[in-house]
LOTIPA-242632 format. One record per residue (C-alpha): residue number from 1; residue in three letters; x, y, z. Coordinates in steps of 0.1 Angstrom, whole numbers, plus 5000, padded with zeros to 4 digits. Layout:
<nodes>
+-----+--------+------+------+------+
! num ! residu !    x !    y !    z !
+-----+--------+------+------+------+
! NUM !    ALA !    X !    Y !    Z !
...
+-----+--------+------+------+------+
</nodes>
This chain:
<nodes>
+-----+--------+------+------+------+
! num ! residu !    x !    y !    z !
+-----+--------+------+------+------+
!   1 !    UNK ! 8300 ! 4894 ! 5753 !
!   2 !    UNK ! 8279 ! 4868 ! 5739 !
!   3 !    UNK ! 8268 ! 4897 ! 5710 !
!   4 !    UNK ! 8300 ! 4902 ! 5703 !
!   5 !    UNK ! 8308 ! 4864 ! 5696 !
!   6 !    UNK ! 8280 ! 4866 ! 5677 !
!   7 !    UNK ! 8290 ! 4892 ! 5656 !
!   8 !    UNK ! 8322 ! 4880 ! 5647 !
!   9 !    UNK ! 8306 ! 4847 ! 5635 !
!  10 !    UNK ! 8281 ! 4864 ! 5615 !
!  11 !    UNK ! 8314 ! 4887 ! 5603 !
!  12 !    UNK ! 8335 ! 4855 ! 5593 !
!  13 !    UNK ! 8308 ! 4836 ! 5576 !
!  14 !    UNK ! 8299 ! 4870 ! 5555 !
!  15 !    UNK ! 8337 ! 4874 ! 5548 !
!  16 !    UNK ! 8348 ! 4835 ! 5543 !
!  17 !    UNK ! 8311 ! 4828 ! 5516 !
!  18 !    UNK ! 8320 ! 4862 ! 5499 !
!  19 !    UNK ! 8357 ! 4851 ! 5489 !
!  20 !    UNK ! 8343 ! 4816 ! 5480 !
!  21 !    UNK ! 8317 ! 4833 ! 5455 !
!  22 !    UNK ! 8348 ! 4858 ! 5445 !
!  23 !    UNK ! 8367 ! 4827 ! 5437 !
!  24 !    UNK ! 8338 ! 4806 ! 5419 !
!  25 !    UNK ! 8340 ! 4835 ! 5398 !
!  26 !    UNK ! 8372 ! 4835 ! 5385 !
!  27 !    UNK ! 8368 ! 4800 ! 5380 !
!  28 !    UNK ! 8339 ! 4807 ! 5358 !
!  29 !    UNK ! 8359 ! 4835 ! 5338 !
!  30 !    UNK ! 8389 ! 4814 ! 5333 !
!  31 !    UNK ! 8367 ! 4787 ! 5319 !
!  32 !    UNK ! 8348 ! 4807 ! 5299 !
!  33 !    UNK ! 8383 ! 4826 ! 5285 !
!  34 !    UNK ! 8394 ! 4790 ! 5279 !
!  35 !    UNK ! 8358 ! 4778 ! 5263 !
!  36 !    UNK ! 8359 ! 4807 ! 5237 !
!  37 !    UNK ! 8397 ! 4798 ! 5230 !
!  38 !    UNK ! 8389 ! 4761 ! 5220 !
!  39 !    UNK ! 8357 ! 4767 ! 5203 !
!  40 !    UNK ! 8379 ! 4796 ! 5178 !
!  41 !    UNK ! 8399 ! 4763 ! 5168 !
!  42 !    UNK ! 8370 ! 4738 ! 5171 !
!  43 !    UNK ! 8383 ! 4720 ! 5198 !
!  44 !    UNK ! 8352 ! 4720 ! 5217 !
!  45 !    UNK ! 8349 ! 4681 ! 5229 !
!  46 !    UNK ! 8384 ! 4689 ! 5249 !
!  47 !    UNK ! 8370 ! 4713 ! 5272 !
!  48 !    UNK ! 8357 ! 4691 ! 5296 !
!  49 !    UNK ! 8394 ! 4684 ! 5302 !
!  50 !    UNK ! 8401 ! 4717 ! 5318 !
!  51 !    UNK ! 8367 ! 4714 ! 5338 !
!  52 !    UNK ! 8386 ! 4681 ! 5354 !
!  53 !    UNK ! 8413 ! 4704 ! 5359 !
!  54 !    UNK ! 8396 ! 4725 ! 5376 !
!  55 !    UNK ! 8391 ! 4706 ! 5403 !
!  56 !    UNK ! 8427 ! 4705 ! 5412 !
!  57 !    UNK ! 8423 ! 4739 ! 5429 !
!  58 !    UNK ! 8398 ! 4729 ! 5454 !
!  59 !    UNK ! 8421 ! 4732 ! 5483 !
!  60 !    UNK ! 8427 ! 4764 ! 5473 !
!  61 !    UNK ! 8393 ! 4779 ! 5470 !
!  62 !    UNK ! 8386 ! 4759 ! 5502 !
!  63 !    UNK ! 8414 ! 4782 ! 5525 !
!  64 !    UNK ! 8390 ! 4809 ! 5527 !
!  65 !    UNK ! 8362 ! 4783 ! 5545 !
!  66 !    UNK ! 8387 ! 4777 ! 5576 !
!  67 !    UNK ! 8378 ! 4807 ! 5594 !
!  68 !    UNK ! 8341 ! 4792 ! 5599 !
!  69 !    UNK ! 8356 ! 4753 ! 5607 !
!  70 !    UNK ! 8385 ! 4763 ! 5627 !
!  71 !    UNK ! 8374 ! 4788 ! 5657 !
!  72 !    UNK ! 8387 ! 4777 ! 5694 !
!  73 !    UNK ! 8350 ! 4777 ! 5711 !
!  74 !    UNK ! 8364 ! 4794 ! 5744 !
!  75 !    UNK ! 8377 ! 4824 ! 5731 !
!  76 !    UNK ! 8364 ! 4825 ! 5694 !
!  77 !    UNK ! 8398 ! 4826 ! 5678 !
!  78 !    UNK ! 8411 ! 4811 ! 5647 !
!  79 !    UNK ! 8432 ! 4778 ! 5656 !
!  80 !    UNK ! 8469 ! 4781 ! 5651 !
!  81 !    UNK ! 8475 ! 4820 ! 5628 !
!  82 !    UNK ! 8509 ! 4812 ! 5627 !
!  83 !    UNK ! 8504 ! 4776 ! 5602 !
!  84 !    UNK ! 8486 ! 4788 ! 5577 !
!  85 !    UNK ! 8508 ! 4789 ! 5550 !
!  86 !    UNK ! 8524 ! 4754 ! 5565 !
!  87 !    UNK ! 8517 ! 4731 ! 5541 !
!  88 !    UNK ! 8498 ! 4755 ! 5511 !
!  89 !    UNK ! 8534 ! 4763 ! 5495 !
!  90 !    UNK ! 8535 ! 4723 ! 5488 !
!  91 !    UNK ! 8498 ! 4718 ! 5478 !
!  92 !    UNK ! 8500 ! 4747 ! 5456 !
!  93 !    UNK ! 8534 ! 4734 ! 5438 !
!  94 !    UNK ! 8515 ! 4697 ! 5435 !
!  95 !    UNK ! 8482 ! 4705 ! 5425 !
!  96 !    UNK ! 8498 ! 4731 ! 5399 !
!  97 !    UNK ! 8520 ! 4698 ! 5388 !
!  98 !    UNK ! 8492 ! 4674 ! 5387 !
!  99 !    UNK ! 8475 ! 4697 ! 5363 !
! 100 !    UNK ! 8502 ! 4707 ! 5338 !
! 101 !    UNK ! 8508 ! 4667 ! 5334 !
! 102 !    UNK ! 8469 ! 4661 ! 5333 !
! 103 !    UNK ! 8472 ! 4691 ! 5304 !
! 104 !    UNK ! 8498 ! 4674 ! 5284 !
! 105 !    UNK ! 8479 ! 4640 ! 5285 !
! 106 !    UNK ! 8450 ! 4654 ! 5274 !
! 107 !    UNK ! 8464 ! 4666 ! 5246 !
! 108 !    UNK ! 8475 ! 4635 ! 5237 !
! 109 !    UNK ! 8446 ! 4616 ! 5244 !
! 110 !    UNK ! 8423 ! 4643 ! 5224 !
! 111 !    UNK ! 8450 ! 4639 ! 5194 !
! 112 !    UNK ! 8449 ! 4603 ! 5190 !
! 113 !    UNK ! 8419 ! 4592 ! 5200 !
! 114 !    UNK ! 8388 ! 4620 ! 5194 !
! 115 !    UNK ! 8405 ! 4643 ! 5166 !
! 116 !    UNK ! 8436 ! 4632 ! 5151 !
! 117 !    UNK ! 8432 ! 4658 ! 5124 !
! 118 !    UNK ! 8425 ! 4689 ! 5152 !
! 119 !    UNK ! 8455 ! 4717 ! 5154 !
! 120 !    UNK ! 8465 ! 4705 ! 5184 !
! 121 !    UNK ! 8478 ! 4669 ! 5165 !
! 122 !    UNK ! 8496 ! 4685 ! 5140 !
! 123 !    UNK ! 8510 ! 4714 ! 5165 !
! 124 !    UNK ! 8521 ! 4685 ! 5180 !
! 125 !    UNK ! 8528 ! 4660 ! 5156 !
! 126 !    UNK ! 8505 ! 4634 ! 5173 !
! 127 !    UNK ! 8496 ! 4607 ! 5150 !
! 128 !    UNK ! 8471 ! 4574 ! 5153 !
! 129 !    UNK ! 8464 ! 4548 ! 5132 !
! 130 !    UNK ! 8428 ! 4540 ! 5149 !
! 131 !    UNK ! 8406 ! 4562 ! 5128 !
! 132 !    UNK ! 8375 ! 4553 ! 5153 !
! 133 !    UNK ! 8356 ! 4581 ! 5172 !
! 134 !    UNK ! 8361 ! 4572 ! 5211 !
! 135 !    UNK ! 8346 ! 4611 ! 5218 !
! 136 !    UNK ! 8322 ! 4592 ! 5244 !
! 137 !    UNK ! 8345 ! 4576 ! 5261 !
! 138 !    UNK ! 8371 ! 4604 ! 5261 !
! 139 !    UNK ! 8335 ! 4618 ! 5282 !
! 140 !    UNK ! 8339 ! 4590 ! 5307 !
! 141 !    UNK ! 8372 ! 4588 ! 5314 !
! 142 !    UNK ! 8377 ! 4627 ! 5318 !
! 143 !    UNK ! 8345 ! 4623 ! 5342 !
! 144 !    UNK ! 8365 ! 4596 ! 5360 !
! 145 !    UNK ! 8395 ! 4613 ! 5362 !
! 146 !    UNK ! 8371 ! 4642 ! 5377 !
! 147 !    UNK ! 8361 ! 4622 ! 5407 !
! 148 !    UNK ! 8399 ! 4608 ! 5412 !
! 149 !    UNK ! 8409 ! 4642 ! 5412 !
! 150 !    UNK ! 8386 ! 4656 ! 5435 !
! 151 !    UNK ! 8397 ! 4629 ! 5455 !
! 152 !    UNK ! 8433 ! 4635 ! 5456 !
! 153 !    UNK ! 8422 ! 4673 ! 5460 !
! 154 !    UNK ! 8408 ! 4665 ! 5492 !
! 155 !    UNK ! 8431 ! 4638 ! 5509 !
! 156 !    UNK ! 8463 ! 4654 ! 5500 !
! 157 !    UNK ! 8453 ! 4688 ! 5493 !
! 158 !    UNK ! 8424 ! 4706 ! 5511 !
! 159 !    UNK ! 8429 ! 4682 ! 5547 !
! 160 !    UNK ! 8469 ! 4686 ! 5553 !
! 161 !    UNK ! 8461 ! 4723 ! 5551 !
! 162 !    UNK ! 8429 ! 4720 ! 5578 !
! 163 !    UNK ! 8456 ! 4693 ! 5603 !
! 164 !    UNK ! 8484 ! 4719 ! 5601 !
! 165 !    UNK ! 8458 ! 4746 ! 5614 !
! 166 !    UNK ! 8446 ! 4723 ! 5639 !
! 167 !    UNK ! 8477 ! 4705 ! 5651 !
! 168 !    UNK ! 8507 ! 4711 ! 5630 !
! 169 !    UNK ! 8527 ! 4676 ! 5628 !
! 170 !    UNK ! 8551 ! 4688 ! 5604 !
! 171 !    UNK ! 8546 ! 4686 ! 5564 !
! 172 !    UNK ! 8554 ! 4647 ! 5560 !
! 173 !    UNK ! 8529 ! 4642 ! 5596 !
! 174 !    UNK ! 8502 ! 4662 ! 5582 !
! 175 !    UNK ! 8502 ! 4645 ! 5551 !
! 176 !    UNK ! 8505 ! 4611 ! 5570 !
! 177 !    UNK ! 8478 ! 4622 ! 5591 !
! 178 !    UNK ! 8456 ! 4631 ! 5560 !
! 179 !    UNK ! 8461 ! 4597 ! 5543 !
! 180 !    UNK ! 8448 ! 4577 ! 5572 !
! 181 !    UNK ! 8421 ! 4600 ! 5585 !
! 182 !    UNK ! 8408 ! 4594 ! 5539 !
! 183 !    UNK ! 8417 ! 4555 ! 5544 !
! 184 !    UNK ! 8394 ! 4553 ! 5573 !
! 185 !    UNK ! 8369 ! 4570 ! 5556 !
! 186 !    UNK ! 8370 ! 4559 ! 5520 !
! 187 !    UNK ! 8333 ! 4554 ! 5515 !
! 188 !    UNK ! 8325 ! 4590 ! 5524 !
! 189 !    UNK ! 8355 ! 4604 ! 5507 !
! 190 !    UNK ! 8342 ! 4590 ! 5473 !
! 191 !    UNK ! 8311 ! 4603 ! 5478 !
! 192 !    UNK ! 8323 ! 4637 ! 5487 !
! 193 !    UNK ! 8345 ! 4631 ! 5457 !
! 194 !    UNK ! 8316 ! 4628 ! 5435 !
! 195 !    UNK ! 8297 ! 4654 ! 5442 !
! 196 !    UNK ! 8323 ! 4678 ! 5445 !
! 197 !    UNK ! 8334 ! 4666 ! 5404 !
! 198 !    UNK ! 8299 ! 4669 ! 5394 !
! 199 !    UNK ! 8293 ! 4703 ! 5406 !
! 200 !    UNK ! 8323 ! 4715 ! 5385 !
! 201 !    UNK ! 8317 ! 4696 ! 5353 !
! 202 !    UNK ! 8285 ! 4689 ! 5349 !
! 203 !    UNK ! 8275 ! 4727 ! 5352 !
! 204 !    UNK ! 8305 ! 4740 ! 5329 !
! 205 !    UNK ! 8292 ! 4716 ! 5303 !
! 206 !    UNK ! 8257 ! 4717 ! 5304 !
! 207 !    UNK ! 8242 ! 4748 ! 5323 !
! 208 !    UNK ! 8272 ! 4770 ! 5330 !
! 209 !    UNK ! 8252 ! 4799 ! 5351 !
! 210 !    UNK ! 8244 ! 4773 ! 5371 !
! 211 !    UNK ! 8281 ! 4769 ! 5384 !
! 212 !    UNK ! 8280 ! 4793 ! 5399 !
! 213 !    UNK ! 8257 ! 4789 ! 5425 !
! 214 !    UNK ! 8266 ! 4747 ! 5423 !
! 215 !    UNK ! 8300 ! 4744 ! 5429 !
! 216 !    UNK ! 8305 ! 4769 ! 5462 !
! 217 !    UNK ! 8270 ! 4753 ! 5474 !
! 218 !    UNK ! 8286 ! 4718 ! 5474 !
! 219 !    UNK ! 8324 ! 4729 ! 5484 !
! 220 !    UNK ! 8312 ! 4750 ! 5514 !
! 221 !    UNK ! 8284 ! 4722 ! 5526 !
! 222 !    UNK ! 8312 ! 4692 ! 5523 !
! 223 !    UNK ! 8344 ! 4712 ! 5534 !
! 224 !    UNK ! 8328 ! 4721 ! 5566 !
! 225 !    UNK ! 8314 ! 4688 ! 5572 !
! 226 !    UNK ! 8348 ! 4670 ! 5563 !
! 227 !    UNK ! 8367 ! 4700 ! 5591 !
! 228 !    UNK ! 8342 ! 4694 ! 5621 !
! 229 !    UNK ! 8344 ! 4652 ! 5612 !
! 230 !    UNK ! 8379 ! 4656 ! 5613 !
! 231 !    UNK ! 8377 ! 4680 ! 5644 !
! 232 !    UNK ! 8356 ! 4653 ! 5662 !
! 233 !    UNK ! 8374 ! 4625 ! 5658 !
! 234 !    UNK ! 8406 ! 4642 ! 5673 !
! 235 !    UNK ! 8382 ! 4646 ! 5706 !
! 236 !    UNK ! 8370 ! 4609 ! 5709 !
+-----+--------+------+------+------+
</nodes>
């Protein structure tokens, strides 16, 4: 009996870090597809936009990690089958919103502020009067932005999806539930945040290989620890 337990775990964890890699990968691709696309009309600088964007798929990506957080230790079961899909529908159709509007703002921001003579200005007829390079900043802010969305991609992305596994309160409960269990733990979220944003841009930029070993590294060591906090606190 206790072999087989074993066996499954091995089996899950096997199953759950192969998907993650399978995923990091066509992460990579699309951002290498979308690299090549911007450097054929020299719009280079705006790639670390999409690399922000990015990060708005966590919760995604992270789905495949539940089997190894959310097992029933007396019969080494998966918690709850039957909510799986409870709240991804909505955190799909949000995180896919959030990044179409981060897109579009980009865009703008690129246009006016960085290159306001690039193809994508005059595609869009996006005109400033400010002739001053603000490329550095545009850095920084997108970086920013990075972290805020690897925060929102955690509080009300990845953790509604891991309470509606664990104790389904309904979508508006689980994403009630979410909100205070990331208020209570701010200081830890941001950190989590951090690293999580740095893992995917600071690779994609600099050392893109390395991606893909960085980013499902950080995402697997942080979701579980953010599952089995949550899963603890629920027992006190």
């Amino acid at each position: 009996m206790h072999n087989d337990i074993k066996t499954q775990s091995i089996k899950r964890r096997v199953v759950s870090y192969g998907l993650l890699f399978i995923a990091t990968f066509l992460i990579f691709a699309i951002a290498e597809g979308i690299r090549t696309l911007l450097d054929s009309y020299d719009l280079n600088a705006m790639f670390i936009s999409f690399c922000a964007g990015f990060i708005l798929f966590v919760p995604l990506v992270s789905l495949v990690l539940h089997p190894i957080i959310l097992v029933d230790p007396e019969n080494n079961k998966l918690r709850c089958k039957s909510t799986l899909m409870a709240n991804i529908g909505l955190v799909f159709v949000v995180q896919v919103l959030f990044f179409l509007i981060w897109m579009t703002d980009a865009i703008a921001l690129y246009s006016m502020y960085v290159d306001n003579s690039s193809f994508l200005a005059k595609a869009f007829n996006v005109s400033s009067e400010s002739n001053s390079d603000l490329s550095v900043e545009f850095f920084w802010f997108n970086l920013l932005l990075a972290w805020l969305f690897a925060l929102l991609s955690i509080s009300i992305g990845l953790l509604p999806c891991l309470i509606a596994r664990i104790k389904n309160r309904g979508t508006v409960g689980n994403f009630v539930a979410s909100i205070g269990y990331a208020k209570a733990n701010k200081l830890l979220f941001s950190c989590y945040s951090l690293i999580i944003a740095l893992s995917v841009v600071i690779p994609l930029l600099y050392a893109k290989y390395l991606f893909l070993l960085a980013f499902p590294i950080a995402l697997s060591l942080l979701i579980v620890a953010i599952g089995r906090g949550y899963l603890n606190s629920q027992r006190d």
